[in-house]
C-alpha positions in Angstrom: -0.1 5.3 -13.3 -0.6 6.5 -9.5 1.1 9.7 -8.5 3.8 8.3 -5.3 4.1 11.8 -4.6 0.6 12.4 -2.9 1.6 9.8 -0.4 4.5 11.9 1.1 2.4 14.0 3.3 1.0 10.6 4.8 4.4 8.7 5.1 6.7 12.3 6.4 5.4 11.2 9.8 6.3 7.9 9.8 9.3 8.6 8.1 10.4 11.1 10.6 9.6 8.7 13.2 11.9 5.8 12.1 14.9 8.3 11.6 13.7 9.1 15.4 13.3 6.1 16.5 16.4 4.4 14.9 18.8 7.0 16.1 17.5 6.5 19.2 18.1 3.3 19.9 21.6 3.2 18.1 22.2 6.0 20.9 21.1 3.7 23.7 22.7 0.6 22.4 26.3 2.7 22.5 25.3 4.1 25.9 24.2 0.7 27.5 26.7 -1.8 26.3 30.0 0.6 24.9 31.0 0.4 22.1 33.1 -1.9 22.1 32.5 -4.0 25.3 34.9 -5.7 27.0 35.2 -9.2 26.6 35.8 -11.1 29.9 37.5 -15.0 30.0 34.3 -15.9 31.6 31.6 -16.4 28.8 28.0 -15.1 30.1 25.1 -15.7 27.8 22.6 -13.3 29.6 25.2 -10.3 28.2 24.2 -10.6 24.9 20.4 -10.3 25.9 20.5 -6.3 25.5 22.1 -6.5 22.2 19.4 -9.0 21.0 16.4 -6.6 22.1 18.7 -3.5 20.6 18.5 -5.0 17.4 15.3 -6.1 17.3 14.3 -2.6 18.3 16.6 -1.4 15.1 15.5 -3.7 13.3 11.8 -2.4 13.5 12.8 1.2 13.4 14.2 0.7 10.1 11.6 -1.0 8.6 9.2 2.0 10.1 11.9 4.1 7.9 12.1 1.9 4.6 7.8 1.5 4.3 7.6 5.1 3.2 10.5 4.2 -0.3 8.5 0.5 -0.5 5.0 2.1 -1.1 6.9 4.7 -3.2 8.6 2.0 -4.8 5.2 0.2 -5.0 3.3 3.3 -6.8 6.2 3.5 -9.8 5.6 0.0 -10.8 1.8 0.1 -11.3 0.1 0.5 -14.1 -3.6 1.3 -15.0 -5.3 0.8 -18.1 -8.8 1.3 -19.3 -10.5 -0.1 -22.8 -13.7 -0.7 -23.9 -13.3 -4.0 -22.8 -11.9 -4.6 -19.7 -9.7 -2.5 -16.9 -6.0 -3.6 -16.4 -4.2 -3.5 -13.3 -0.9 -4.2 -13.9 1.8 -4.4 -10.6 3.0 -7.7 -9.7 0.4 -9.3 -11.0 -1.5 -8.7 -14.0 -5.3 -8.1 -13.1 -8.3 -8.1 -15.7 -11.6 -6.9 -15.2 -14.7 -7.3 -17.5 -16.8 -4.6 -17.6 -19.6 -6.8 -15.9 -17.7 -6.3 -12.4 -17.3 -2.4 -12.3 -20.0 -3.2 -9.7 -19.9 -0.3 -7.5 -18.1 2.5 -8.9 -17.1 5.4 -6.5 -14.3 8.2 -6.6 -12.2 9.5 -3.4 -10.9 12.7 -4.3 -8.6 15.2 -2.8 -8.7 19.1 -3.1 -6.4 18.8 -5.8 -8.4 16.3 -7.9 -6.2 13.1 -7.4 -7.6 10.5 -5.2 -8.9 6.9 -5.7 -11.9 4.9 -8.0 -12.7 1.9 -6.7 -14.8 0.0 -9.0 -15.4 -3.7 -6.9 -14.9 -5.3 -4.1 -13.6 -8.7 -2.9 -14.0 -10.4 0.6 -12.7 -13.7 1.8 -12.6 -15.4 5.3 -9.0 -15.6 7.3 -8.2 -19.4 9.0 -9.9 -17.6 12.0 -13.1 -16.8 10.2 -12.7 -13.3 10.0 -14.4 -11.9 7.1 -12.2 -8.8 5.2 -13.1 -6.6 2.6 -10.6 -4.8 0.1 -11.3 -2.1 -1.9 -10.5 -2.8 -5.7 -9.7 0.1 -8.1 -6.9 2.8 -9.0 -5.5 4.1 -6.0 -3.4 7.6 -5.7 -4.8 8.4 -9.5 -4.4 12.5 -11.1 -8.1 13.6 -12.1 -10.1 10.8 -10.3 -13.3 12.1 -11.1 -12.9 11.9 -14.6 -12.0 8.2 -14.3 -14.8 7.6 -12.2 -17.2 8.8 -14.9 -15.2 6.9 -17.8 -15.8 3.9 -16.1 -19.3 4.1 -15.5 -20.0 5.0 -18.9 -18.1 1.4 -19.9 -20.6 -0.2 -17.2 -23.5 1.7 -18.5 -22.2 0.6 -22.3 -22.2 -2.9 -21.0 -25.3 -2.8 -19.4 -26.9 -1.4 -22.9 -25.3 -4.2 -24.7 -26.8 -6.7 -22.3 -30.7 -5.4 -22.4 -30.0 -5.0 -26.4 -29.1 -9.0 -26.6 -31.6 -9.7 -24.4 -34.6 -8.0 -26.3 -33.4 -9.9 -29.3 
């Protein structure tokens, strides 16, 4: 299971940022229109234009504040596995991997040993035809080294299995 905690350095920025950002705004929004504006007999559309950019503005402010407790959120509902058989992601979806595709097998670490293993990688072409590649593996893992070497002992078990049926 990742560790959402080694993400807080990253996200404190962005976090301060919406709280910044939002407050901000709110401020403006109270400045620029009142609080509670006067209403006229005379309807005018074109009044309501500031509120409509205010809340947009908001709108994106808090959602700068919120990503921060989603990827948090995100982190507490994934799972990792590893047998001799395969390696499991588990988070929305449930992922399977033989050990066939641990194709390229490499560890990110941190200073303080967490960090990520990717063991594959995936591409596909947008509608543009933009290729993208994504990194497939545990991500924001405690003692990712040690992973990294577990794994490549399952591909190098697999690999052994392979040349063994093949010399017979």
């Amino acid at each position: 299971m990742p560790k959402p905690e080694i993400y807080t350095g990253v996200y404190s920025t962005s976090f301060a940022f919406g709280i910044l950002w939002t407050v901000c705004l709110i401020h403006l929004a109270g400045i620029g229109q009142g609080i509670f504006p006067e209403f006229t007999s005379v309807f005018r559309p074109f009044d309501l234009i500031p509120w409509g950019i205010g809340f947009v503005c908001v709108s994106i402010g808090l959602l700068i504040l919120l990503f921060p407790l989603w990827h948090c959120r995100q982190q507490l509902r994934t799972v990792y596995a590893i047998t001799d058989r395969r390696v499991i992601i588990l988070d929305d979806y449930f992922t399977s991997y033989p050990p066939e595709s641990l194709t390229t097998i490499r560890c990110r670490e941190q200073k303080d040993g967490t960090g990520d293993v990717i063991f594959t990688r995936t591409e596909w072409e947008d509608a543009v035809g933009h290729t993208t590649m994504c990194d497939i593996g545990f991500h924001g893992i405690p003692h990712a080294e040690t992973v990294e070497t577990l794994l490549k002992s399952i591909a190098l078990q697999c690999d052994a299995q392979k040349s063994g049926l093949a010399r017979a």
